[in-house]
N, C-alpha and C positions, 0 to 999 in steps of 0.2 A: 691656744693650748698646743702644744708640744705633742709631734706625731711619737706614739710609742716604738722605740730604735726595735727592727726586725728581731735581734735575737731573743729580746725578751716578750716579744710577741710569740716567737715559735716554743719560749721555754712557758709561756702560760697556758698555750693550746696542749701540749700535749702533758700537761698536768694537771688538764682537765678530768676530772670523774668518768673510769670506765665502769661503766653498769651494762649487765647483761637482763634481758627481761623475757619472759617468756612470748613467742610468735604472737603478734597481733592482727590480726586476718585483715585491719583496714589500712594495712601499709602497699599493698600493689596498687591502691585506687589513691594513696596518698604520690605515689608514685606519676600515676598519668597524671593528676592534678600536676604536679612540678611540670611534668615534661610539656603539657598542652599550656604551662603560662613559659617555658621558656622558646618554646616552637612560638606561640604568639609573639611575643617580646624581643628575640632575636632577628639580627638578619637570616634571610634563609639562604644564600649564596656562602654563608658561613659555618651554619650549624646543619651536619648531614644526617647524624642519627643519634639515638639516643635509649640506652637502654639500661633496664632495671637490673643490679649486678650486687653482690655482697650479699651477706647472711638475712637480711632483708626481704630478698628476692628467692630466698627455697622456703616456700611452705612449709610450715610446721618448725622451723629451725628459730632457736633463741635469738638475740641479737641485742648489740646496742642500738637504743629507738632510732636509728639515722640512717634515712634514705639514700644509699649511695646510686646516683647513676652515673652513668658514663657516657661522655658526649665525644662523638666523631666532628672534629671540623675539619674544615677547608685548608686552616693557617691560625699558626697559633700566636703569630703576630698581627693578622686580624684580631684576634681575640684579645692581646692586650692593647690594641687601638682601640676597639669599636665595642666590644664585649664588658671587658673590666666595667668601662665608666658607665654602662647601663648596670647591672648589676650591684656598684657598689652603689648607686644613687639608691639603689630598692635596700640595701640593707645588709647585701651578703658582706661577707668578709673574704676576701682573696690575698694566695700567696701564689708567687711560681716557684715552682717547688720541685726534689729530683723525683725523676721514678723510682730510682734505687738507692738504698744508701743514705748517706747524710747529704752528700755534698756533690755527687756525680752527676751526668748527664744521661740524660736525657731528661729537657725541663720541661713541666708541663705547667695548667692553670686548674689550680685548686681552690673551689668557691665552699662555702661554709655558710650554711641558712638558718640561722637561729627562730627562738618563737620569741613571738616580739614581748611576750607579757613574763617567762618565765626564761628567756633570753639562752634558751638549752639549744643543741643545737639537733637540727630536726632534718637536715641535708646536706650533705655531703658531694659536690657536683666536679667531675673530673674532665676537664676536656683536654682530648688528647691527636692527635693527627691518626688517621690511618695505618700511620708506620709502626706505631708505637705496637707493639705484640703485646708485652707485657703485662699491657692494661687488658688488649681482647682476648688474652686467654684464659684472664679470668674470669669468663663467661664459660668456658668450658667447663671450671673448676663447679661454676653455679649449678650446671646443665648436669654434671656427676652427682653431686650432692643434691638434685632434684630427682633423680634416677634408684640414688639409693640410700636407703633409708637407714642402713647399716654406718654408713660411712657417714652420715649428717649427724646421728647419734653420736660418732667418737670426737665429731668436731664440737656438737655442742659440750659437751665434756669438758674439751681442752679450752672453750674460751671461758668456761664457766672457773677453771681453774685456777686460768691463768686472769680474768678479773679479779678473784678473789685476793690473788698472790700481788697483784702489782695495780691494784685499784687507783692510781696518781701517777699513773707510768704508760702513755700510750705507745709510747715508741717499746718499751718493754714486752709488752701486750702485744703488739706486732709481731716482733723478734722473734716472742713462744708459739706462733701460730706457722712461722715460715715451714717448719720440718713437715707438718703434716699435709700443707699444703703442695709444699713438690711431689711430697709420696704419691698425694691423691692424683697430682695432674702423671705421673708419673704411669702409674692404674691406668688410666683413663685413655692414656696411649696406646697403651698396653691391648685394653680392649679394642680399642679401633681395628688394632693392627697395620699391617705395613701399607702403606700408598700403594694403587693400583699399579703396572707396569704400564710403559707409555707405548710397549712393542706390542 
């Protein structure tokens, strides 16, 4: 059988069904589940940390049903050496994939965990080097909208909206979520305030 040629792989994934569904309380323990069979499963000189991130991971907030976590490695050419081929042996599906954008760099490893009887996808697994910022600060974004209850409010709003508007369009679905998401990381500076002085 004929491997399916990359573009029309990417152009079926994300014209996948976006569904938003209300907070389900056994997603942080579906979470450690993922995390303690990929810590068993992996090498550990590879995979550093790993943590629960996306709409998922704030209590009480809607989401589409998929566990994103986010993995710190070592080398992310380790990861397509030694990583990829355990993983796709189990079932995930993996692309390397930009951070930003369509086509730019900064490339990472994007694993995809479906259910094996109803073949939805139920994981989202990002692993990314240390460097990558991009990916760790949005954990901050998680950490804000776990904070406040106001602000997780207008997010689920805008994803509820914006599923409704582009339910066959995830890169769309994206797109509409980026304005609110800088505003918020933007706040969230904001409140920090400025870095201590070093004098």
């Amino acid at each position: 059988m004929n491997p399916e040629p990359l573009e029309a792989r990417v152009q079926r994934l994300v014209r996948e069904e976006v569904a938003i569904v209300s907070y389900d309380p056994r997603w942080p323990g579906l979470f450690e589940d993922e995390k303690a069979h990929l810590l068993s499963d992996l090498p550990a000189d590879i995979v550093r940390r790993v943590e629960h991130f996306g709409s998922t991971a704030v209590p009480g907030l809607p989401a589409k049903p998929i566990i994103d976590i986010l993995v710190s490695v070592s080398s992310l050419e380790q990861v397509k050496a030694v990583v990829v081929p355990i993983l796709e042996a189990q079932g995930y599906e993996y692309l390397w994939r930009p951070t930003m954008g369509d086509d730019g760099p900064p490339w990472y490893a994007w694993f995809i965990k479906r259910d094996p009887g109803t073949k939805a996808r139920t994981h989202h697994i990002h692993m990314v080097e240390a460097s990558f910022t991009e990916h760790w600060d949005r954990l901050k974004f998680r950490d804000y909208l776990r904070t406040h209850p106001t602000a997780a409010k207008g997010y689920a709003e805008l994803k509820r909206r914006l599923a409704a508007g582009h339910p066959k369009d995830r890169v769309a679905y994206t797109q509409g979520k980026t304005g609110f998401i800088l505003e918020t990381m933007r706040r969230a500076e904001a409140e920090r305030g400025p870095a201590p002085s070093s004098g």
